[in-house]
FIROSE-122007 format. One record per residue: residue number from 0; x, y, z of N, C-alpha, C, O in turn. Coordinates in pm, whole numbers. Each point is the difference from the previous one (the first is absolute). Layout:
BEGIN
+-----+--------+--------+--------+--------+--------+--------+--------+--------+--------+--------+--------+--------+
! num !    nc1 !    nc2 !    nc3 !   cac1 !   cac2 !   cac3 !    cc1 !    cc2 !    cc3 !    oc1 !    oc2 !    oc3 !
+-----+--------+--------+--------+--------+--------+--------+--------+--------+--------+--------+--------+--------+
! NUM !      X !      Y !      Z !      X !      Y !      Z !      X !      Y !      Z !      X !      Y !      Z !
...
+-----+--------+--------+--------+--------+--------+--------+--------+--------+--------+--------+--------+--------+
! end
This chain:
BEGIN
+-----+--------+--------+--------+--------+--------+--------+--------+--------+--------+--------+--------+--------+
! num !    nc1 !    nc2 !    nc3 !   cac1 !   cac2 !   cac3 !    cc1 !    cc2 !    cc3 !    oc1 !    oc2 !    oc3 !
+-----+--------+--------+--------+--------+--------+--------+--------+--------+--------+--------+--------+--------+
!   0 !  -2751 !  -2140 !    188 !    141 !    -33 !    -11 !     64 !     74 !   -117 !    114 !     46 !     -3 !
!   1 !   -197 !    -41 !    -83 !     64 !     83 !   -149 !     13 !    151 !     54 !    109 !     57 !    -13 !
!   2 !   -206 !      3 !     66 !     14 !     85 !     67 !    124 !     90 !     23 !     38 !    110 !    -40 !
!   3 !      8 !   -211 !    127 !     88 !     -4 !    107 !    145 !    -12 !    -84 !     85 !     87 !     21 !
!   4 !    -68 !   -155 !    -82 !     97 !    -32 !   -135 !     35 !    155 !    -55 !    103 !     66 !     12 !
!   5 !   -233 !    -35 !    -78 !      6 !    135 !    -75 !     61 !     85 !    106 !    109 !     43 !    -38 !
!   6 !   -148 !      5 !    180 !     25 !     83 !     48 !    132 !     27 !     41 !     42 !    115 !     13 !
!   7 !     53 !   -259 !     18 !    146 !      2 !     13 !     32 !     11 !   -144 !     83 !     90 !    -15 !
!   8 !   -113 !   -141 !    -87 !     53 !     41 !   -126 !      4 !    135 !    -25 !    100 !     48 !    -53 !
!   9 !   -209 !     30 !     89 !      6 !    157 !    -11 !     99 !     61 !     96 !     71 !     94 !    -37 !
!  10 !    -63 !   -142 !    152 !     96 !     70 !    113 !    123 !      6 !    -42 !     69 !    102 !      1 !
!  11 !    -25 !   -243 !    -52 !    127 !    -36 !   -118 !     36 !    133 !   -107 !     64 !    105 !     -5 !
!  12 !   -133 !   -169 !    -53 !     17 !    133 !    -83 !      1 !    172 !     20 !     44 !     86 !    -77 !
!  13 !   -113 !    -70 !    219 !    -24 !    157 !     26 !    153 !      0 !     38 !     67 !     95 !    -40 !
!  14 !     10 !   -219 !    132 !     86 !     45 !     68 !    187 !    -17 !    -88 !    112 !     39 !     34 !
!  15 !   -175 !   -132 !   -181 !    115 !     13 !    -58 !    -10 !    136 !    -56 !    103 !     64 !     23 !
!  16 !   -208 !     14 !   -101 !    -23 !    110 !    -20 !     39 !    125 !     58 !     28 !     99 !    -68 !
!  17 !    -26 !   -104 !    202 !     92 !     54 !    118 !    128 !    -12 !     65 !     56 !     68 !     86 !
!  18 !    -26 !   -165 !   -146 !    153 !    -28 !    -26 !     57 !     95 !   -129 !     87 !     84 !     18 !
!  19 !   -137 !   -104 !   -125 !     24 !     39 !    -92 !    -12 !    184 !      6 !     79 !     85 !    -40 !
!  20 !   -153 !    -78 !     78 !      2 !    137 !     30 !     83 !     41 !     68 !     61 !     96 !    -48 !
!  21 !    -18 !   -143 !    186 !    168 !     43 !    119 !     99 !    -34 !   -118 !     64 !     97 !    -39 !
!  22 !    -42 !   -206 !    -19 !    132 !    -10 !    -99 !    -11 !    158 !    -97 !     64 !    103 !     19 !
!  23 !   -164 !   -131 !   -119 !     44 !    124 !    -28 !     11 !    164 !     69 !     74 !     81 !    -57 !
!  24 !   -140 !    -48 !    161 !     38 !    128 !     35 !    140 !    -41 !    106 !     50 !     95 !     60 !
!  25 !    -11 !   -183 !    -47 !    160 !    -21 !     69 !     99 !     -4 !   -134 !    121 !     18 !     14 !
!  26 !   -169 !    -39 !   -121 !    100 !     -7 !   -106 !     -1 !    174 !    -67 !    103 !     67 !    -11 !
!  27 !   -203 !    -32 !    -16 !    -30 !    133 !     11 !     85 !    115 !     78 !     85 !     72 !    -53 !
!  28 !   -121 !    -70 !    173 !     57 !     60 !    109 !    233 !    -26 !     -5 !    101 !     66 !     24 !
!  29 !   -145 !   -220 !    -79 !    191 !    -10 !    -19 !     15 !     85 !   -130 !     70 !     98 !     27 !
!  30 !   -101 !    -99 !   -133 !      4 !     71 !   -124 !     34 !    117 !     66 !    116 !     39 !     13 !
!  31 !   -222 !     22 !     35 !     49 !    190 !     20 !     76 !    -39 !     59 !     80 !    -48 !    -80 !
!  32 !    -33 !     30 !    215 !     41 !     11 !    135 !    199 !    -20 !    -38 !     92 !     55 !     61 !
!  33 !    -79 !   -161 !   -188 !    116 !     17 !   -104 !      5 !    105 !    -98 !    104 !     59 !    -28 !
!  34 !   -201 !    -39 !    -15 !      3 !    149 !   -117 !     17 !    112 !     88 !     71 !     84 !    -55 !
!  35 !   -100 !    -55 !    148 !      8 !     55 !     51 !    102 !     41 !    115 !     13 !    120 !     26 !
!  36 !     42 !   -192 !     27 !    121 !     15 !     92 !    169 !   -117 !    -14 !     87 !    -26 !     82 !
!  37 !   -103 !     -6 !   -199 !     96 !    -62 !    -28 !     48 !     90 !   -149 !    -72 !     11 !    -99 !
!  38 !    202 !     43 !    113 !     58 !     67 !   -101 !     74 !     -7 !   -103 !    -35 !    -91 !    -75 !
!  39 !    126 !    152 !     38 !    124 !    -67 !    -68 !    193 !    -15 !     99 !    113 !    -47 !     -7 !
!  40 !   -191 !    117 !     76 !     65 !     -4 !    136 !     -9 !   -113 !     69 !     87 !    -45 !     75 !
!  41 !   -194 !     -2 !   -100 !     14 !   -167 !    115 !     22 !    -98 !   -107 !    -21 !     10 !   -121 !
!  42 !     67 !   -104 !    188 !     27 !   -156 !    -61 !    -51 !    -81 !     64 !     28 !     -9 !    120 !
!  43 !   -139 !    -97 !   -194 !    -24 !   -121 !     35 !     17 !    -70 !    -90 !    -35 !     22 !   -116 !
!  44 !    108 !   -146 !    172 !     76 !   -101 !    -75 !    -96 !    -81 !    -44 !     36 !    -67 !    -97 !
!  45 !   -151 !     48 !    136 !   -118 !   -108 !   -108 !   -116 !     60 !     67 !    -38 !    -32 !    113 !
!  46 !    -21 !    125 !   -193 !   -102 !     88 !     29 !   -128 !    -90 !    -41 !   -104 !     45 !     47 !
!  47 !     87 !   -176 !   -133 !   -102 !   -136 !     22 !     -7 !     -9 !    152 !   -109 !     24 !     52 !
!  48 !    222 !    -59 !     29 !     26 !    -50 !    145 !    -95 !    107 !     46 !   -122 !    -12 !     13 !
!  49 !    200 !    123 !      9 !    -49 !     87 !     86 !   -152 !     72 !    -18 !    -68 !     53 !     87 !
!  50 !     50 !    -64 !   -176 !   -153 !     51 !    -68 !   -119 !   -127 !     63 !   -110 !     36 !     43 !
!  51 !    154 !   -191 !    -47 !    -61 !    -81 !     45 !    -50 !    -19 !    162 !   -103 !    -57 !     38 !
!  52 !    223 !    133 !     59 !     35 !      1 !    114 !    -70 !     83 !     69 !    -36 !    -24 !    115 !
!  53 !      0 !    172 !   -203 !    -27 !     72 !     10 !   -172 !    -24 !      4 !    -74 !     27 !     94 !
!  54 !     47 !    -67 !   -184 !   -133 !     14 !    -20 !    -50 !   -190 !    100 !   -117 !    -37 !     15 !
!  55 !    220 !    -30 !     26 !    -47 !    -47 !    121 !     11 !     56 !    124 !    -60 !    -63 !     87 !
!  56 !    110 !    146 !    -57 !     50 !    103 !    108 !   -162 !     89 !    -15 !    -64 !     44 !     95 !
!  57 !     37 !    -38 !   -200 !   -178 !    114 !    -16 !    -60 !    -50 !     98 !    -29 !     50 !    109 !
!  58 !      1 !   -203 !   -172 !   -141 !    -87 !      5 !     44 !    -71 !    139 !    -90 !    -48 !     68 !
!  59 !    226 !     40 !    -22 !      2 !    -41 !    152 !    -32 !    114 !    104 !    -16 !    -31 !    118 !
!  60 !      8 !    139 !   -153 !     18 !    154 !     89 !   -208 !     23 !     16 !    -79 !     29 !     89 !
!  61 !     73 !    -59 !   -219 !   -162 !      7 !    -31 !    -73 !    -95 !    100 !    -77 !     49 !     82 !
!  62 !    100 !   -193 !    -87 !    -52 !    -95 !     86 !     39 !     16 !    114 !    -53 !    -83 !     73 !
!  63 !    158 !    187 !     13 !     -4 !    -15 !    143 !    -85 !     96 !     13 !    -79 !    -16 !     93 !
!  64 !     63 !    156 !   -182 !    -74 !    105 !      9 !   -144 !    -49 !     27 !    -62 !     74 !     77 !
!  65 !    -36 !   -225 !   -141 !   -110 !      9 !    -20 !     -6 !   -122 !    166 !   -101 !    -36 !     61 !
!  66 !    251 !      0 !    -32 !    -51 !   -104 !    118 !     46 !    142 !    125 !    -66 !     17 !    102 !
!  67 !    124 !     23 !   -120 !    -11 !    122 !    122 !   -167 !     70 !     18 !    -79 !     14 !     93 !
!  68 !     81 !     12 !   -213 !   -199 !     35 !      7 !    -69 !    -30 !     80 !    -71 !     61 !     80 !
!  69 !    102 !   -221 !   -115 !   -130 !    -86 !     54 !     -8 !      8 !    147 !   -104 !    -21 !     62 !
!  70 !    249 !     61 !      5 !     -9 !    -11 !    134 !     -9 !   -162 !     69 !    -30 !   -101 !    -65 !
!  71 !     54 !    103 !    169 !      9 !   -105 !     95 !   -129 !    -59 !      7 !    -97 !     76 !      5 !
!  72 !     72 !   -240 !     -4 !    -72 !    -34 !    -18 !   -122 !    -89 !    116 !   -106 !    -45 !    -45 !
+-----+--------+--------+--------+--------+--------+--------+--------+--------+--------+--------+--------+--------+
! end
């Protein structure tokens, strides 16, 4: 039973670990993806907003990418 305990405790952790990892390369990916194509030419009115949106826009684009993968089940 302890076992068994440990082994979801480890899965736990592998998979917050893997969370943590998609947050940052979606926060990452928003960094350039603004340094990079947003100018002095554009205006965004609360670039917090849009930077947040953005980097949920990553990590939602990412998770259909890894459930398209998987294919039909």
């Amino acid at each position: 039973m302890e076992d068994q305990a440990e082994g979801i405790k480890r899965l736990v952790r592998e998979d917050e670990a893997l969370q943590d990892r998609i947050d940052v390369e979606a926060r990452a990916t928003a960094h350039a993806l603004i340094q990079g194509y947003i100018g002095p030419d554009h205006k965004v009115l609360n670039m917090q907003n849009f930077y947040s949106a953005l980097v949920q826009a990553l990590k939602a684009a990412r998770a259909q990418w890894h459930t398209d993968q998987a294919g039909p089940i």
